[in-house]
N, C-alpha and C positions, 0 to 999 in steps of 0.2 A: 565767283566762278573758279572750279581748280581746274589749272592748266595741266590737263591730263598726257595730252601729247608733249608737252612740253620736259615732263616728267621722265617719258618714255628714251627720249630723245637723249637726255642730260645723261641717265645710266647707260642709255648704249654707247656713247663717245666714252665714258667712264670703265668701259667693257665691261659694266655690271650685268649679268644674266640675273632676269627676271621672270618669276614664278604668279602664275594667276588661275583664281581658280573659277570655275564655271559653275553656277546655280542655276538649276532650273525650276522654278517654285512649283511644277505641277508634283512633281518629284519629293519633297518635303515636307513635313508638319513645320512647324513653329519651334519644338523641341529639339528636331535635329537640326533646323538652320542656326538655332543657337550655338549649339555645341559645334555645328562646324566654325560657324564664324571665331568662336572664344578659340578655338584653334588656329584658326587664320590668322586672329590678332596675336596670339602668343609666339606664332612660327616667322610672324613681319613680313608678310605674303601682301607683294604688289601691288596687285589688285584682284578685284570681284566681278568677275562678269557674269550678267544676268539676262535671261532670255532663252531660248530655244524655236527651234522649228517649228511646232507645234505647243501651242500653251489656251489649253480647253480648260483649265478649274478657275480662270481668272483671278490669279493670285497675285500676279504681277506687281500693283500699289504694295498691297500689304508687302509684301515678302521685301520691298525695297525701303518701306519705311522701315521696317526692324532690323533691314543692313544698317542702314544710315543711323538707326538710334544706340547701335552694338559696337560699331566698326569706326576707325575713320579713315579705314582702306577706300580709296576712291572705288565707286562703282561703275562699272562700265555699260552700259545697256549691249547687248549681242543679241542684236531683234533676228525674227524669222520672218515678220510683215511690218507693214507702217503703223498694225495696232498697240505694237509693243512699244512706243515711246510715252516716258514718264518724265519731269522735270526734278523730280526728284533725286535723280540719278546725277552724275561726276558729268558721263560725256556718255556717247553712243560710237560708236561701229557700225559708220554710214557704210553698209557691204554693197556692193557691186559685184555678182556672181560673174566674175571673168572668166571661170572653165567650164561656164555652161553657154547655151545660147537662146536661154528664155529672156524675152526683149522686156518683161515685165522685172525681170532681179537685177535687168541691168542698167536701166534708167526709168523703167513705168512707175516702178512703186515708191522712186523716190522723189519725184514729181511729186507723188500723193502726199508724201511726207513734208517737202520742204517748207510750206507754210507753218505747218506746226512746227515745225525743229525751230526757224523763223524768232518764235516766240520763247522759246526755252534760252536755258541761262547753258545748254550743256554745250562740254568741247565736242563738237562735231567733228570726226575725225573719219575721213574715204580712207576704205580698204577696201585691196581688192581681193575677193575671198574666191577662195581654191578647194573647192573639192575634189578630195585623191582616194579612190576604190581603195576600200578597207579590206576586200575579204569577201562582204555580202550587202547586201543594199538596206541603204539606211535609211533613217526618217530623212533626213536632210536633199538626198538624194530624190525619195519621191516625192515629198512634198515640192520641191522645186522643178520639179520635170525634167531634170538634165539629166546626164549622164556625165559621172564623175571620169577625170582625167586617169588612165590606168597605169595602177601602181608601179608600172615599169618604165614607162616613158617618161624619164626623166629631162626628154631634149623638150617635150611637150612640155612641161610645167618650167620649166625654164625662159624658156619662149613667152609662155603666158603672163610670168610673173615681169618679165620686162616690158612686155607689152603698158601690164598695170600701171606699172612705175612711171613709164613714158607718158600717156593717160594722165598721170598727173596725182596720182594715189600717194597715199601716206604714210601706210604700211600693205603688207600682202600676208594675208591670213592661210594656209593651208592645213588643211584641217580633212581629215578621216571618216570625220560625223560621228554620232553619238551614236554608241555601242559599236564601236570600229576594231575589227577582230583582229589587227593587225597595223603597228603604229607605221607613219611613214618614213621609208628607207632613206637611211643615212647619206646614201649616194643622190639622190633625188635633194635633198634639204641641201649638200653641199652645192649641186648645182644651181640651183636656185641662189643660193648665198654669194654665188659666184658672179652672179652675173648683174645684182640690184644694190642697192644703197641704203635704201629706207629699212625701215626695224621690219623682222621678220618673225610673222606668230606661228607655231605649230602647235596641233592639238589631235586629236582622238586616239585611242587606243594607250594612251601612255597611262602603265596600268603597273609599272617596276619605276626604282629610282633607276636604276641602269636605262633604262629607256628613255626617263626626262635628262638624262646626262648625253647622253647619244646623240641625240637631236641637238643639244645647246650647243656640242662641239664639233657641231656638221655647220655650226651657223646663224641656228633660231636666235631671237634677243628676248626670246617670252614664249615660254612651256606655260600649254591650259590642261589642267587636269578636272576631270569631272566624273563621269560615270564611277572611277576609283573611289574616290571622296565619299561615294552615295555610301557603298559596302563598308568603307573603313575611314571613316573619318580623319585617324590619326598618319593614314597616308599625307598628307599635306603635311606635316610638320618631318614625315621620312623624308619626302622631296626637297623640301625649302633645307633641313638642314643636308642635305649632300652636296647640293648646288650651293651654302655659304660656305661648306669646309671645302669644297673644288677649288685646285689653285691653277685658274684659267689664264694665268698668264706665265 
């Protein structure tokens, strides 16, 4: 079993800022998940999260066995339902929608899950995951039925994320959603930074290295990049090396 949190945990006491990237297998062939990953592995990129909101081609097994046979980036599962769990995976990102108020994101569907998780070898790790108004309404937003936290009220996501934390959460995920027109404000990430302990994930719209720098030194301990990756694969090795040449201390 790789102790994934544990991993997490060790670089953020060590103020290492960590980079990870998001795959969505509905999203790729076989030929560009390679080439992304032979990048990943050349760039020493964190980790590999895998999953989406929505995932219709069922590609899910495969696309995680040919991480695991390419990589030995730990993979992380970032399910959208209880269908998305594989054992084949590092750990998962048990989410808890805490800026929504669908009672099924926030403890129904993990009930569903917990037997099976039960049986797997993976580091289960509670997050409490944030959704923050990108701009325009995203898959993540409607497939969950909430209504994301709005990009200005930063006393609100604030709030929330301590809530998380108190709750008993492991890290606090805030995220944009896939295809987020708009990364989340510097001032919103600091607050939040301000007020919790645990590692903090920020993701959607980071689509500049200026933008995965902004965010780390608002607070984040772990920038997701993904819908970028799709268009330009060799964005991950611009981000990863800005964030090794930053001297964050």
């Amino acid at each position: 079993m790789v102790e994934v949190y544990k991993q997490i945990i060790e670089k953020k006491i060590k103020g290492k800022k960590q980079l990870a990237v998001l795959i969505d297998p509905d999203k790729l062939d076989d030929s560009a998940i390679e080439k992304l990953v032979n990048i990943a592995n050349n760039s020493h990129v964190d980790y590999l999260f895998i999953g989406g909101s929505l995932l219709s081609g069922g590609n899910l097994q495969k696309c995680l066995s040919q991480l695991k046979l390419q990589s030995n980036i730990p993979v992380i599962l970032f399910p959208g339902n209880p269908l998305q769990i594989d054992s084949q995976a590092d750990a998962i990102l048990l989410l808890s929608l805490i800026s929504g108020r669908n009672p099924e994101l926030l403890i129904g569907n993990h009930v569903i899950a917990a037997p099976y998780l039960r049986k797997t070898n993976l580091d289960i790790i509670s997050t409490g995951y944030m959704l923050i108004s990108s701009g325009s309404p995203t898959t993540a937003s409607y497939i969950s039925n909430t209504n994301p936290i709005p990009w200005d009220k930063d006393d609100i996501a604030m709030c929330t994320a301590l809530a998380g934390e108190m709750l008993g959460m492991k890290m606090i995920y805030m995220d944009g959603g896939s295809g987020a027109q708009r990364v989340i404000s510097k001032e919103m990430v600091s607050a939040v930074r301000s007020e919790i302990y645990i590692p903090l994930i920020v993701g959607g719209g980071i689509n500049s290295t200026d933008k995965a720098i902004d965010c780390l030194l608002a607070g984040a301990d772990i920038v997701v990049i993904g819908n970028a990756t799709e268009k330009n694969p060799n964005f991950i090795s611009e981000v990863s090396n800005k964030i090794k040449s930053y001297k964050w201390i």
